[in-house]
C-alpha positions as CSV (number, residue, x, y, z in Angstrom):
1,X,92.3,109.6,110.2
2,X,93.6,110.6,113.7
3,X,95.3,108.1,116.1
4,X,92.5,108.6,118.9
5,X,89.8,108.5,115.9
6,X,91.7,105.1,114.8
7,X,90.8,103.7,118.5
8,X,87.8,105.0,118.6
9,X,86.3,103.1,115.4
10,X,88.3,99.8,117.1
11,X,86.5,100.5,120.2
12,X,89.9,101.5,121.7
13,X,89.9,104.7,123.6
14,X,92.5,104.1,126.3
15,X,92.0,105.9,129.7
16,X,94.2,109.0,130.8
17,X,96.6,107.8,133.1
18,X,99.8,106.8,132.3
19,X,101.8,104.1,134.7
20,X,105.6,102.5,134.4
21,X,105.8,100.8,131.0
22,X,108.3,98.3,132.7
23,X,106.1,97.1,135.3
24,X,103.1,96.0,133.0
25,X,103.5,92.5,132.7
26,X,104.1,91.5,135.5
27,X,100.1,93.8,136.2
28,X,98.3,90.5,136.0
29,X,96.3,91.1,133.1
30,X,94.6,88.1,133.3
31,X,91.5,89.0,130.6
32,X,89.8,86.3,128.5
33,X,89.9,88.7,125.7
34,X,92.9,88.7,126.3
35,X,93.2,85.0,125.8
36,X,90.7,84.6,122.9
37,X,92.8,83.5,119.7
38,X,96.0,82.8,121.6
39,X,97.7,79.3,121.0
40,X,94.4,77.9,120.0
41,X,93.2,76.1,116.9
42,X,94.3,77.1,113.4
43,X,93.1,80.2,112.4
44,X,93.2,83.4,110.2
45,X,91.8,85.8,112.7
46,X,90.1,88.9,110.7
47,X,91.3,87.2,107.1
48,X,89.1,87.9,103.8
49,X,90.0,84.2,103.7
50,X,88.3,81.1,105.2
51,X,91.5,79.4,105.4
52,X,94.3,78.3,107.6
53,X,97.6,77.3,107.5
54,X,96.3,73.3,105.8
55,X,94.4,75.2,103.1
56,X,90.9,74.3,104.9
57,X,88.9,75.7,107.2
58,X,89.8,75.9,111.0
59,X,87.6,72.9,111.7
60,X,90.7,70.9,110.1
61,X,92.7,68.7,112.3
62,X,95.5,70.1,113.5
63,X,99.2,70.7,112.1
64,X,101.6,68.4,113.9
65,X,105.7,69.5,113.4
66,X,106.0,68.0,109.7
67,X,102.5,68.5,108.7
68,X,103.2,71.5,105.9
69,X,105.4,70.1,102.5
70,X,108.6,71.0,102.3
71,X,109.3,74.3,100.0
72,X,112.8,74.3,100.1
73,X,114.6,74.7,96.4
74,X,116.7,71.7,96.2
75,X,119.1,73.2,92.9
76,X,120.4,75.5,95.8
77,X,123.8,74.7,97.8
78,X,123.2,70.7,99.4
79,X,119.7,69.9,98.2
80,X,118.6,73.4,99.2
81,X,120.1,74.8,102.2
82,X,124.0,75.6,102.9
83,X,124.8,75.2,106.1
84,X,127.7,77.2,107.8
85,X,129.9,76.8,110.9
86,X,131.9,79.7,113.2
87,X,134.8,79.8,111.0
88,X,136.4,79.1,114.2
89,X,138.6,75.7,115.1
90,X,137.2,75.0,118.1
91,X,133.5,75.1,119.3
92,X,132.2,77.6,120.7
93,X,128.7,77.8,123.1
94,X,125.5,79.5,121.9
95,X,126.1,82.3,123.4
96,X,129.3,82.6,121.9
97,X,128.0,82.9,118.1
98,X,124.7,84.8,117.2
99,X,123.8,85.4,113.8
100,X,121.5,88.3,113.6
101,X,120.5,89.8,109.9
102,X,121.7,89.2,106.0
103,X,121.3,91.1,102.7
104,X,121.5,89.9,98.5
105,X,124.0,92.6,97.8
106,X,124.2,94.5,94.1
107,X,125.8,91.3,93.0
108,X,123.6,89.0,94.2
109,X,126.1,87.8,96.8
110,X,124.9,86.9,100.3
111,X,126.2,88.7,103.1
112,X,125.5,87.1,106.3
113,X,126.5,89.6,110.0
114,X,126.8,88.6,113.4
115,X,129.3,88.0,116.5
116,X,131.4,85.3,118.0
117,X,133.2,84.9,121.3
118,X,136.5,83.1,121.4
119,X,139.9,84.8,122.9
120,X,138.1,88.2,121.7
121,X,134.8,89.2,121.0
122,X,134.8,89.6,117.3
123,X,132.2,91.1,114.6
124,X,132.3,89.2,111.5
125,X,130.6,89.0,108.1
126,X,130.6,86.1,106.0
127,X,129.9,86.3,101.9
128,X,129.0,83.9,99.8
129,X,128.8,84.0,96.0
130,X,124.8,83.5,94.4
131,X,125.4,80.0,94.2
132,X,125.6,79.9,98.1
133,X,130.0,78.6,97.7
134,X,131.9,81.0,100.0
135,X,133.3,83.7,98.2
136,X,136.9,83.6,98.7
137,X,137.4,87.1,97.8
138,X,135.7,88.0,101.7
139,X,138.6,87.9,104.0
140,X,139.3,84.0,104.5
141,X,137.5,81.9,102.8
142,X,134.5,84.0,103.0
143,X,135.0,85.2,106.9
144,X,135.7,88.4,108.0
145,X,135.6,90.0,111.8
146,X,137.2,92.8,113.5
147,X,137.0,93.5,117.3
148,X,135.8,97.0,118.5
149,X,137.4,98.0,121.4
150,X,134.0,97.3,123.2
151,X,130.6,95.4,122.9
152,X,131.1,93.6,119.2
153,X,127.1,93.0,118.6
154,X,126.0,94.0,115.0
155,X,122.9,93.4,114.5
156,X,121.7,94.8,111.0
157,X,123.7,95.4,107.7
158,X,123.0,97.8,104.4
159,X,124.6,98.1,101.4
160,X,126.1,101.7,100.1
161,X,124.9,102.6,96.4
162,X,129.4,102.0,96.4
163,X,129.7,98.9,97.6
164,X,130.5,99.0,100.7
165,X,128.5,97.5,103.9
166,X,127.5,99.1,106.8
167,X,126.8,97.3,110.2
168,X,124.9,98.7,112.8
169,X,124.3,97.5,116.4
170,X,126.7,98.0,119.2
171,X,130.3,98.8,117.6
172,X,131.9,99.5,121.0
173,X,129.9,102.1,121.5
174,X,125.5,101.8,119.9
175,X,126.2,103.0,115.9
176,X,127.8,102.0,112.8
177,X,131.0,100.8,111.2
178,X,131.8,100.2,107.2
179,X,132.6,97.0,105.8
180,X,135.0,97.9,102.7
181,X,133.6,95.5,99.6
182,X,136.7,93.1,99.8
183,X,135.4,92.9,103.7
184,X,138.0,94.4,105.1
185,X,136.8,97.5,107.9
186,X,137.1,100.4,106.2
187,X,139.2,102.8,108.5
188,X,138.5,106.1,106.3
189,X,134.9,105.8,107.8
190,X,133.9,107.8,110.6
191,X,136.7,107.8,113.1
192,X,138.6,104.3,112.5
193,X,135.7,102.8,110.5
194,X,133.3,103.3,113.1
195,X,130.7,106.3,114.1
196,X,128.7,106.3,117.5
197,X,125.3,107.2,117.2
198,X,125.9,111.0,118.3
199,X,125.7,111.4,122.3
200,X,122.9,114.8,123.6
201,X,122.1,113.8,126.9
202,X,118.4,114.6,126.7
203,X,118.0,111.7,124.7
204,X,119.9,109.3,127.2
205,X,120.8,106.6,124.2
206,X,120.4,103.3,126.3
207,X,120.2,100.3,123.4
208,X,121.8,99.5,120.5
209,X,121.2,100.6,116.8
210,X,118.5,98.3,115.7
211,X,117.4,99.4,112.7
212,X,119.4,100.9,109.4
213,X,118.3,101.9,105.7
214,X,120.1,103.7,103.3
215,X,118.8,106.8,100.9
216,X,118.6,107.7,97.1
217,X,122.1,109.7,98.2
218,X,123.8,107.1,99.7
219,X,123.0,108.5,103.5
220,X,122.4,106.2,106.2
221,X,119.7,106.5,108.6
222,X,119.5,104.5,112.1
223,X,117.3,104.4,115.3
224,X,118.1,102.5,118.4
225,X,116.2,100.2,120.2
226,X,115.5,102.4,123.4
227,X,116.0,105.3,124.6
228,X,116.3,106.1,128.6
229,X,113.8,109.5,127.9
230,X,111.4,107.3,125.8
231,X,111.8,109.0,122.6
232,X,111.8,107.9,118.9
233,X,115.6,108.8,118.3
234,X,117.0,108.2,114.7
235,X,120.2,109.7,113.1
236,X,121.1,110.2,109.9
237,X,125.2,109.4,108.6
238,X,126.3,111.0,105.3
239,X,128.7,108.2,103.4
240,X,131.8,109.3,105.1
241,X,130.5,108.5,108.4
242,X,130.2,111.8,109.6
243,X,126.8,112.9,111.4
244,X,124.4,115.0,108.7
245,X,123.8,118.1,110.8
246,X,121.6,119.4,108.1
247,X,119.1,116.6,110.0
248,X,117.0,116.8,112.9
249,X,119.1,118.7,115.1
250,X,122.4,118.0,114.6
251,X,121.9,115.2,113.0
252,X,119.5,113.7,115.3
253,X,115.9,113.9,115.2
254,X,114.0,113.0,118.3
255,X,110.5,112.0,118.5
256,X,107.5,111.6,120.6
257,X,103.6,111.5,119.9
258,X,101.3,113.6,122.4
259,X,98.8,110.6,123.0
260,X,100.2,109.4,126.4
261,X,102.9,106.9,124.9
262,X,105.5,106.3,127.7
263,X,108.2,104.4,124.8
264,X,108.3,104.6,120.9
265,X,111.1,102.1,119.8
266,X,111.5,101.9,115.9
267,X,112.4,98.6,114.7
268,X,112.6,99.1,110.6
269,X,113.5,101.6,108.4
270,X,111.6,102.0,104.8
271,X,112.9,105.4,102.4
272,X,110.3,106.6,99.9
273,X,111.1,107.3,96.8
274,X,110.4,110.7,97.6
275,X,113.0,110.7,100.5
276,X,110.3,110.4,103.3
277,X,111.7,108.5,106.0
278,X,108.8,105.7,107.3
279,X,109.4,103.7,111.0
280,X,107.9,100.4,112.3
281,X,107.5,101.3,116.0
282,X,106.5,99.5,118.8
283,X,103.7,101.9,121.0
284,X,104.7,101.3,124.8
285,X,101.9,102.5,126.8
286,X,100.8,102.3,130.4
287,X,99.7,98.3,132.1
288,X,96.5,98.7,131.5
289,X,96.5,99.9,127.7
290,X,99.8,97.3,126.7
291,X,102.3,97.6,124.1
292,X,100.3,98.5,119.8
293,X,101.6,98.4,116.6
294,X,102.5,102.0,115.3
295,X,104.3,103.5,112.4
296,X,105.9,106.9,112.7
297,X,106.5,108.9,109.3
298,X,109.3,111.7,109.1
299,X,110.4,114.4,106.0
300,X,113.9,114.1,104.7
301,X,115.0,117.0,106.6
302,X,113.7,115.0,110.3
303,X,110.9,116.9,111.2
304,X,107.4,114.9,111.4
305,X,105.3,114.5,108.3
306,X,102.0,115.2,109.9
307,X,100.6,114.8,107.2
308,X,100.4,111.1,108.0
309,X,98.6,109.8,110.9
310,X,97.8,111.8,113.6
311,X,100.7,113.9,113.3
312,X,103.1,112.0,112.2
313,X,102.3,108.9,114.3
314,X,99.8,106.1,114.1
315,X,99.1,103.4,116.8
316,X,96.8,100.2,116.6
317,X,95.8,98.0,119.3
318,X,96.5,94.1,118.2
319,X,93.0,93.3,119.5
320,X,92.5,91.0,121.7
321,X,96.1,91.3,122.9
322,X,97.6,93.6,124.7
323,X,101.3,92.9,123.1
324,X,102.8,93.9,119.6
325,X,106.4,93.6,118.8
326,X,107.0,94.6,115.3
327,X,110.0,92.7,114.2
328,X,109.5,93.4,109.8
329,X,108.3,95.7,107.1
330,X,107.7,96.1,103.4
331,X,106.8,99.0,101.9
332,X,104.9,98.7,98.3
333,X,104.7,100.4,95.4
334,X,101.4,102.4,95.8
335,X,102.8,103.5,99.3
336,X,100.9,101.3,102.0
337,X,103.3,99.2,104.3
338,X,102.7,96.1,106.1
339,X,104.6,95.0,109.5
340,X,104.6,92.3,110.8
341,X,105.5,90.8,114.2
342,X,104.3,88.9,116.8
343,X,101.6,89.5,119.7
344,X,100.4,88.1,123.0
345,X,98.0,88.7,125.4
346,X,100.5,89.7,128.3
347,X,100.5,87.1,130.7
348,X,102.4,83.8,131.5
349,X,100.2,80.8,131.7
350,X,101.6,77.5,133.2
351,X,105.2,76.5,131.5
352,X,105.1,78.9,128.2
353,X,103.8,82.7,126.7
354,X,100.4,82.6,124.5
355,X,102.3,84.4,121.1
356,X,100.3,84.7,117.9
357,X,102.0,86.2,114.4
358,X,100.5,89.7,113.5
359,X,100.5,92.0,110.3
360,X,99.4,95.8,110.4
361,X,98.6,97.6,106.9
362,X,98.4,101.2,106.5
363,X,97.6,103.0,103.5
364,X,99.8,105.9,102.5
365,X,98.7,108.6,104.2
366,X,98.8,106.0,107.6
367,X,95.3,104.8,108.0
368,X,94.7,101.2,108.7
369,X,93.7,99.8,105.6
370,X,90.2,98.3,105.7
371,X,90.3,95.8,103.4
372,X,93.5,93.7,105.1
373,X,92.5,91.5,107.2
374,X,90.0,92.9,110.5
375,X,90.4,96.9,109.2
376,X,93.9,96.6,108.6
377,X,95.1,94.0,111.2
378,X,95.4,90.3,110.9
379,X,96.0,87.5,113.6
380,X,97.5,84.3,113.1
381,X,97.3,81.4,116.0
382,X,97.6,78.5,113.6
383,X,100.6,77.1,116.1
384,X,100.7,74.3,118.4
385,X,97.5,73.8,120.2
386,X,98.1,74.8,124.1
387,X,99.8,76.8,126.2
388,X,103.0,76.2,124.2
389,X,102.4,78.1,121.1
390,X,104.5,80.8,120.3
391,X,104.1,82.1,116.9
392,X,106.4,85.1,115.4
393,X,107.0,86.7,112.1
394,X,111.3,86.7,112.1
395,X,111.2,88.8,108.8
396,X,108.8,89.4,105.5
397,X,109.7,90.7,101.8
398,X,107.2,91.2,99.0
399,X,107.1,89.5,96.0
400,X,105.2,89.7,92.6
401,X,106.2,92.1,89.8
402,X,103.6,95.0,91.5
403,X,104.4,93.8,95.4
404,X,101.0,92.0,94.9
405,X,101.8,89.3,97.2
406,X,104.6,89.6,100.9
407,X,106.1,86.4,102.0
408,X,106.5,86.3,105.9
409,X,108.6,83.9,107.4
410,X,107.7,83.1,111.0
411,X,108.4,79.8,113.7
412,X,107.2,79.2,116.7
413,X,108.3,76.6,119.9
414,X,106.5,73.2,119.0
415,X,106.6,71.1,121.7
416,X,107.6,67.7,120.1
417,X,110.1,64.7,120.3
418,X,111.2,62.1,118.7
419,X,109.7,58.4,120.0
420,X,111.4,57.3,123.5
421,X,112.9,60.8,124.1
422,X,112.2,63.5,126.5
423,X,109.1,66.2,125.1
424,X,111.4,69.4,124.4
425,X,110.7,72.7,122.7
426,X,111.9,72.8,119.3
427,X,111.5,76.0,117.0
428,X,110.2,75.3,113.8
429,X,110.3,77.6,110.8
430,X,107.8,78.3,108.3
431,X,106.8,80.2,105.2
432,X,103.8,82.2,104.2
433,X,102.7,83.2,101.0
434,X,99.4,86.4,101.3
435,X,98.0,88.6,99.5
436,X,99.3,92.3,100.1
437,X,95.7,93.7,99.3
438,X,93.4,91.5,101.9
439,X,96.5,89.4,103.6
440,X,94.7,86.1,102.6
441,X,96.7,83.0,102.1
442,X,97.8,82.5,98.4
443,X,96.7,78.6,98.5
444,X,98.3,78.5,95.1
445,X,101.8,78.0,96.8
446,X,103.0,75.5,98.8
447,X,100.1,73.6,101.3
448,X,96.9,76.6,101.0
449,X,99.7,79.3,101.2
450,X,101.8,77.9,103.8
451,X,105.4,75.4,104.0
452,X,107.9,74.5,106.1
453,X,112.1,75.3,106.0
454,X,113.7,72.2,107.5
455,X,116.8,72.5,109.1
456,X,119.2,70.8,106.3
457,X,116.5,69.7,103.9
458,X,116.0,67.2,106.7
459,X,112.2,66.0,107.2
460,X,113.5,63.8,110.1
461,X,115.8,66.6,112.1
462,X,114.8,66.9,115.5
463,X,117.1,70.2,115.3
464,X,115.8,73.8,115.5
465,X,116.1,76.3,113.3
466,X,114.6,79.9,113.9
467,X,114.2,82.1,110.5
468,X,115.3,85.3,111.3
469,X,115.9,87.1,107.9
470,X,114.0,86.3,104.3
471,X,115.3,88.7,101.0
472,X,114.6,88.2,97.1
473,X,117.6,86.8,95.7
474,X,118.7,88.6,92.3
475,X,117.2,85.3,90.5
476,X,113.7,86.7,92.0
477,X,113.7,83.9,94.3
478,X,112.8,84.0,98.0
479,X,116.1,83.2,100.5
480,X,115.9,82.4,104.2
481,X,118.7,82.9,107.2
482,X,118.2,80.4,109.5
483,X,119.9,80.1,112.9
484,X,120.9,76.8,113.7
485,X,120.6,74.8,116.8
486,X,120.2,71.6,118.8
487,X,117.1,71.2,121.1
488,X,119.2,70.3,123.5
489,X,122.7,72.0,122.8
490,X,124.3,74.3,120.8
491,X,126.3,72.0,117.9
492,X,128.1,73.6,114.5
493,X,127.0,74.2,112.0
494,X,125.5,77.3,113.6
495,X,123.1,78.8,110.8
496,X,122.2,78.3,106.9
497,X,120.5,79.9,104.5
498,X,117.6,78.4,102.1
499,X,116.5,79.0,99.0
500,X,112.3,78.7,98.4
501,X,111.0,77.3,95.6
């Protein structure tokens, strides 16, 4: 099934002209279809299943902030969560630490990568042993950073089939650096320990790396979040660092799809067994046609598989919206893929953004897969009611022995406070348990499929967390990075991660 025959049977066809990408939201797309399922009651929009987040239908009242039971595994660290501060001595602002990804490396340890501000701007790792104790064989007491000679913002981290990490993000310069397995930077890697995202000026590199995944042979492959020409551009690293020229070109292949798409920017990475290289993308179009959902699907040597899609690309319209950010994938064992993300209509309304969480299935050969939710896509706006709903999938992994079920982990800005203090927005993290073959609720777990990951194993906590990474834990069980945070301030301890029952 072709891209344009995909929007045809959604009613999609998008007209010919193509505007500025940038300037779209600020168009005025003021559409009540665009508005329809956006912050509203509970639903499962296009679900096989009648229910919502409370196991009911979406005539049920609706969720307040503690309404779904806690699933939080209370054997794990302090009654469930360990919680972590900077590793620095003094405090240091919100903008000062970020915590951005985490992996359950060969050992089951949990490496946790991000960037603090002090008297440098450092990137660190931090490791703890299964148990969630630091591992005092990581640097100090678990920490390790090194500074970079430049931006220090790495924002994703793999593990080699050796041992070693690599971070990816911006390095000094947008690429990758390698994280020896005792933590320190390993310097025979690349130039230094660190290897740039290779610099043809046709392709104008103008984000950082965003996305990494590493092969059967140990290679690493990387896009970046934009580029200035627009284009798809991913590289692929062999294990020493050095750019595989036997990729792309040079190392670099750089993609676009013919269908009037202004902006591809890949946001995951999935290998096939078979080495084919698959890519969550987010579809920037022109104002009047908005931001889809898309997949792009490339052979081991670069080139496109257009075999899948319509050549190579696929492209979905997250109807009624006219926004889809793709922030997660799995792939499964039979070959389909699900991302998830979230989506809005495009507009501001009074004090916040309508967002609803999305997931996209497409078979293996890339066509939306029918029996998932409304012909492949499924909405869900069971947030706060109001303007102030803001839903978003942070990160999914699939579960079951056959990747029968995915697990998505999403929050959204509830709009609560405690009694006699100010109303404030306060992100609240949850977890979803579907099914992988219609993306119905598995009301089995938890309250009708869904629970909720307090901040500390606290039912009381007025502070935020946001869940912004969710892995299966050698133990098969389900672990959650959390970044920490006062509704008001920025306080230590600045994330944690749980373990799900």
């Amino acid at each position: 099934m072709t891209t344009s025959s995909i929007r045809h049977y959604l009613g999609l066809e998008h007209p010919s002209g193509v505007g500025s990408a940038s300037a779209w939201i600020v168009a005025g797309l003021v559409l009540a279809a665009g508005l329809a399922g956006c912050g509203g009651a509970p639903s499962d929009s296009g679900s096989s299943s009648s229910s919502n987040g409370l196991g009911g239908t979406a005539a049920n009242t609706l969720q307040k902030r503690f309404d779904y039971p806690n699933v939080i595994d209370a054997t794990f660290g302090n009654n469930g969560t360990v919680s972590v501060s900077t590793g620095y001595s003094e405090k240091v602002t919100v903008n000062g630490f970020q915590t951005h990804d985490f992996i359950v490396d060969r050992l089951g340890r949990i490496v946790v990568v991000g960037f603090r501000s002090s008297g440098d701007r450092e990137a660190w790792i931090y490791r703890m042993l299964p148990d969630g104790t630091p591992d005092t064989s990581c640097g100090t007491g678990g920490w390790s950073s090194f500074t970079t000679g430049g931006p220090a913002t790495p924002r994703k981290i793999v593990q080699l089939p050796d041992g070693r990490y690599v971070v990816g993000g911006y390095v000094g310069l947008s690429g990758i650096a390698a994280i020896a397995e005792n933590c320190s930077l390993d310097r025979s890697f690349g130039t230094n320990g660190f290897a740039p995202i290779p610099s043809v000026p046709v392709f104008e590199i103008a984000g950082a790396v965003n996305a990494l995944a590493v092969d059967s042979s140990g290679r690493v492959l990387a896009t970046v979040e934009n580029t200035l020409s627009g284009r798809l551009v991913v590289a692929r690293f062999l294990s020493t660092g050095n750019v595989d020229s036997s990729f792309g070109t040079a190392g670099v292949a750089s993609l676009k799809p013919t269908d009037g798409t202004n902006e591809v920017i890949g946001t995951d990475i999935a290998i096939r067994p078979d080495g084919r290289i698959l890519i969550a993308a987010q579809m920037i179009y022109s104002a009047q046609v908005g931001y889809w959902a898309g997949f792009a699907q490339l052979l081991p040597t670069g080139a496109l598989d257009v075999s899948f899609g319509e050549a190579g690309f696929v492209s979905v319209k997250p109807i009624p919206n006219f926004i889809a950010s793709p922030k997660s994938m799995v792939l499964l064992p039979d070959g389909s893929a699900i991302q998830g993300g979230l989506t809005q209509p495009g507009v501001l309304v009074g004090t916040g953004m309508l967002v609803d969480a999305y997931w996209l299935k497409v078979d293996a050969s890339g066509r939306p897969d029918a029996r998932f939710g409304n012909s492949g896509l499924l909405i869900w706006n069971a947030g706060p009611q109001g303007f102030d709903g803001q839903n978003n999938v942070g990160a999914m992994a699939a579960v079951g022995a056959n990747g029968d079920q995915f697990a998505s982990c999403q929050y959204w800005m509830n709009r609560t406070a405690p009694t006699s203090q100010a109303t404030l927005a306060s992100q609240q993290s949850i977890v979803q348990w579907r099914s992988s073959a219609t993306g119905a609720l598995q009301t089995e777990y938890a309250n009708g499929g869904t629970g909720w990951l307090p901040r500390d194993n606290d039912p009381k906590s007025e502070l935020w967390n946001r869940c912004i990474g969710l892995k299966v834990g050698k133990d098969a069980k389900l672990l959650a990075l959390l970044e920490l945070g006062s509704v008001e301030r920025a306080l230590t301890p600045m994330f944690a991660v749980a373990r799900i029952k």
